[in-house]
C-alpha positions in Angstrom: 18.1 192.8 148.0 20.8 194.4 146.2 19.4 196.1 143.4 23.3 196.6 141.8 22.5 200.7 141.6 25.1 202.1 143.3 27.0 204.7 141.9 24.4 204.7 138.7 23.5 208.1 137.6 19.9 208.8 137.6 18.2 211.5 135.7 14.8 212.4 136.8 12.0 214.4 135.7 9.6 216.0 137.2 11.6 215.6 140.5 10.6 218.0 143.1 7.3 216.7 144.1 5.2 213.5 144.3 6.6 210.4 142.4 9.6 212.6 141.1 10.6 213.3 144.7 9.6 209.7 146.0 12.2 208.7 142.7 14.7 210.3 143.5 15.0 209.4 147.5 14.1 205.6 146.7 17.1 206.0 144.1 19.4 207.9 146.5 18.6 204.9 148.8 20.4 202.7 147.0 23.8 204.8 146.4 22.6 205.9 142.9 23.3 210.1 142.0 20.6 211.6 141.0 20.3 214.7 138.9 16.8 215.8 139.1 15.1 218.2 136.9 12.5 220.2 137.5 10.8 223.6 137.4 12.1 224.0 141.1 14.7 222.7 143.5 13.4 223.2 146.6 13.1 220.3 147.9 15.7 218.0 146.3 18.3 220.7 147.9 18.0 219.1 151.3 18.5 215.2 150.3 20.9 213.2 151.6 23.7 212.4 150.5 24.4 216.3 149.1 27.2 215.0 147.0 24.5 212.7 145.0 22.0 214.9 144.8 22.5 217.4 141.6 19.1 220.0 140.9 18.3 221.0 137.8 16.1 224.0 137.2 14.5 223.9 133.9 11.1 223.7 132.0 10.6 220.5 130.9 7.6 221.8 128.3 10.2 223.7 126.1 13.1 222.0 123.6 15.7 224.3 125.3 14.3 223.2 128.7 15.2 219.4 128.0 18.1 220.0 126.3 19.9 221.8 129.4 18.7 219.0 131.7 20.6 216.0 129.9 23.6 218.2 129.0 23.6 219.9 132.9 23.4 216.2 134.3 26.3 215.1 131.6 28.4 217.8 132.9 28.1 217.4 136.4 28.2 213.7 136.7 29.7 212.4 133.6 27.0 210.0 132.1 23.5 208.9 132.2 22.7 205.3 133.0 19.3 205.7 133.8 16.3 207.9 132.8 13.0 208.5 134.8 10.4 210.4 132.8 8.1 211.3 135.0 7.5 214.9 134.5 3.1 215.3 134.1 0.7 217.9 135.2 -3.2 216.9 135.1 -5.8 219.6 133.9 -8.9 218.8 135.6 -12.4 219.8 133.3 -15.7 218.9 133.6 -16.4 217.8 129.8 -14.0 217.4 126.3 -15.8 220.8 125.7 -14.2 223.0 128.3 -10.4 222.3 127.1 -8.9 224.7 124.7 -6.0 224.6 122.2 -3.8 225.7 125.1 -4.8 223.6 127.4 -4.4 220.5 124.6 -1.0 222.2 124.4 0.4 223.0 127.7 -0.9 218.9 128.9 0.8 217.5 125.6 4.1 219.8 125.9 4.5 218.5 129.4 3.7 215.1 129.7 4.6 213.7 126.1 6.8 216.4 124.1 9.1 216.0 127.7 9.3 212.2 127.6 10.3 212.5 123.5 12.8 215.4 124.1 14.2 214.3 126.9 14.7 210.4 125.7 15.8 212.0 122.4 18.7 214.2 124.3 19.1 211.2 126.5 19.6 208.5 124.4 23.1 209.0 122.7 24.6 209.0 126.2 22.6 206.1 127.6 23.8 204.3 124.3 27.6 204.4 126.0 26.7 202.9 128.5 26.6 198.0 128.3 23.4 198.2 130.2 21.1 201.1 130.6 17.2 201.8 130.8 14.3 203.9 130.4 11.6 204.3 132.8 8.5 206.3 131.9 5.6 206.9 134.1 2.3 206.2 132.4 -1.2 206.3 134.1 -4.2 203.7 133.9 -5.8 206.7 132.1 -3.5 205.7 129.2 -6.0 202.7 129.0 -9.6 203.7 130.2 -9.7 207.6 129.7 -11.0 209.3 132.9 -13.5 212.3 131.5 -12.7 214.6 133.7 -9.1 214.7 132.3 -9.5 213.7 129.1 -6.3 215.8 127.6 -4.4 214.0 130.3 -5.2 210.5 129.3 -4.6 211.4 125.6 -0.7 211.8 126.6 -0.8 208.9 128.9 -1.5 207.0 126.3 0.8 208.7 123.7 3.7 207.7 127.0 2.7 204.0 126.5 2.9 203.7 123.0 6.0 205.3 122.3 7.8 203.0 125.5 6.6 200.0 122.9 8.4 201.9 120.0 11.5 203.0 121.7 12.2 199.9 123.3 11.8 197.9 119.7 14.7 200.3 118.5 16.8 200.2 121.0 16.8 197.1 122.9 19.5 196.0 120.8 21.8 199.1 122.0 21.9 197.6 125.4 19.0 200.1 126.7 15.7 198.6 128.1 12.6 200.8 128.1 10.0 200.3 130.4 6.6 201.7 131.7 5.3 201.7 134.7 1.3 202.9 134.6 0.1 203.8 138.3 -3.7 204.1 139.2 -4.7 206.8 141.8 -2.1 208.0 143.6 -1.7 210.6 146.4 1.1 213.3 144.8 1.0 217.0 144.7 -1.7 216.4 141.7 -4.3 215.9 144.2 -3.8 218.3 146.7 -3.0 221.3 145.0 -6.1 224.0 145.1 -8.0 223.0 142.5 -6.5 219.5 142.2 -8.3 216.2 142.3 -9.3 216.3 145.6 -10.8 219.6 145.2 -12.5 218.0 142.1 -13.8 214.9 143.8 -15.5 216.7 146.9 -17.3 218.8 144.5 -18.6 216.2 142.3 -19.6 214.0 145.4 -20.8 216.7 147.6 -18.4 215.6 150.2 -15.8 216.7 152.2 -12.2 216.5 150.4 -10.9 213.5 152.5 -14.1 211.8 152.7 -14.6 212.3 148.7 -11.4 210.8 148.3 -12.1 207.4 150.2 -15.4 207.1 148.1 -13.1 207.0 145.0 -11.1 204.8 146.4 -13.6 202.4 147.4 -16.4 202.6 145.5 -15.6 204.2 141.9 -12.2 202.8 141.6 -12.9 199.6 143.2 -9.6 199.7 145.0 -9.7 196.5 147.0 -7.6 198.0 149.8 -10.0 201.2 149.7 -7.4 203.7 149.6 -5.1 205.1 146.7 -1.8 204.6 145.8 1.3 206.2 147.9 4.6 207.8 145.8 6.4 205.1 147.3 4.8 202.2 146.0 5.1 203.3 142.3 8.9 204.6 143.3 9.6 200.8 144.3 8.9 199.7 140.5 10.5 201.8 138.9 13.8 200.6 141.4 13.3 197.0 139.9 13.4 198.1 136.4 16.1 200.4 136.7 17.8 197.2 138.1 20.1 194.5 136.5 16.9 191.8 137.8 14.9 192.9 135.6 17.3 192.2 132.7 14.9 190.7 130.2 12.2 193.3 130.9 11.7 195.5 128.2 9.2 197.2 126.0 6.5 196.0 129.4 4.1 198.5 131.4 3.8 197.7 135.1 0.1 198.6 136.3 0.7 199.8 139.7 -2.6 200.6 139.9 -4.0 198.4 143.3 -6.2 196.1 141.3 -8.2 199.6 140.5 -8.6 199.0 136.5 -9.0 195.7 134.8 -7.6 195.7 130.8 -5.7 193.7 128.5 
């Protein structure tokens, strides 16, 4: 199916790892340029094709970092059609009681102050274009809190509501804002020391890989019994970038695997 993204410029954040990176390549796929903004390059560097592929080294929990993203991506390519906000980090605790002010801080600067900045720096450029889009990346946390990353889910949340707000706004500016809400999915969250693999075999006693298929199966409920893959959310997010989903907007997309039921 042609998704009619070729040539569209792309700016993602949060690009170098997990969904970001899975992004990126789905979006690279399909003849879009990316510029891809993240606190390392590394691996967007080696993408194919180079000429499409534009890193952008900044820190997405800062004004200034934000700022230099959308203007750097601007510069380079010319325009923004599209933007991705996909930028999170997840702070694994044990109970509300164990996160402090800076932890509150550091989750909240990342995952939503990023998405408000970012869409705020973006949108007067997206505004030039007849048909552009917003795609944030929520959670199922947004919905059904998980306690051990309670700070998390707050943001999630706070990602959700304000796609609802922005696309009220400015749907009538030709720009379509979208959220796409994935349940458990395998990114560099997980399997970074201390991640939520780490977290899982701990509180099940199990080893890491094991732990993770009890999740899956029997907390979770996934009916597959296994979590989510990059991939699968990056597909989503393709089809709301995308001309077919031209009367989609101000909708979250649970990619979750069946894994939470809400309304």
């Amino acid at each position: 199916m042609d998704l009619g993204l070729e040539d569209k410029v792309v700016l993602v954040t949060g690009a170098n790892n997990g969904m970001g990176l899975a992004i990126s390549k789905a979006f690279l796929d399909e003849g879009a340029k990316v510029a891809g903004g993240d606190l390392s390059g590394e691996h967007l560097k080696d993408l194919e094709p180079a000429d499409s592929i534009y890193p952008i080294i900044a820190d997405l929990s800062t004004k200034e970092g934000t700022e230099k993203l959308v203007q750097e991506c601007v510069d380079h390519f010319g325009k923004i059609d599209i933007l991705v906000n996909n930028v999170g980090i997840a702070n694994y605790k044990s109970s509300f009681l164990d996160l402090t002010d800076d932890d509150w801080n550091r989750t909240l600067q990342t995952n939503l102050y990023a998405m408000i900045r970012t869409s705020r720096a973006a949108l007067p450029h997206l505004k030039k274009q007849s048909h552009s889009a917003i795609i944030s990346i929520g959670s199922e946390s947004g919905h059904v809190p998980d306690e051990f990353a309670i700070d998390y889910s707050v943001s999630k949340a706070g990602v959700i509501n304000l796609t609802s707000a922005l696309a009220h706004e400015f749907g009538n500016d030709g720009i379509r804002v979208n959220c796409v809400s994935p349940g458990p999915t395998r990114t560099n969250m997980w399997e970074q020391p201390g991640g939520m693999i780490d977290m899982l075999a701990e509180k099940f006693s199990m080893d890491g890989e094991d732990a993770v298929k009890h999740f899956a199966a029997n907390v979770r409920q996934i009916p597959r019994g296994e979590i989510g893959k990059p991939d699968e959310i990056a597909q989503t997010v393709l089809f709301l970038a995308s001309e077919k989903a031209s009367y989609v907007n101000g909708a979250e997309f649970a990619v979750n695997g069946g894994s939470v039921k809400y309304h």
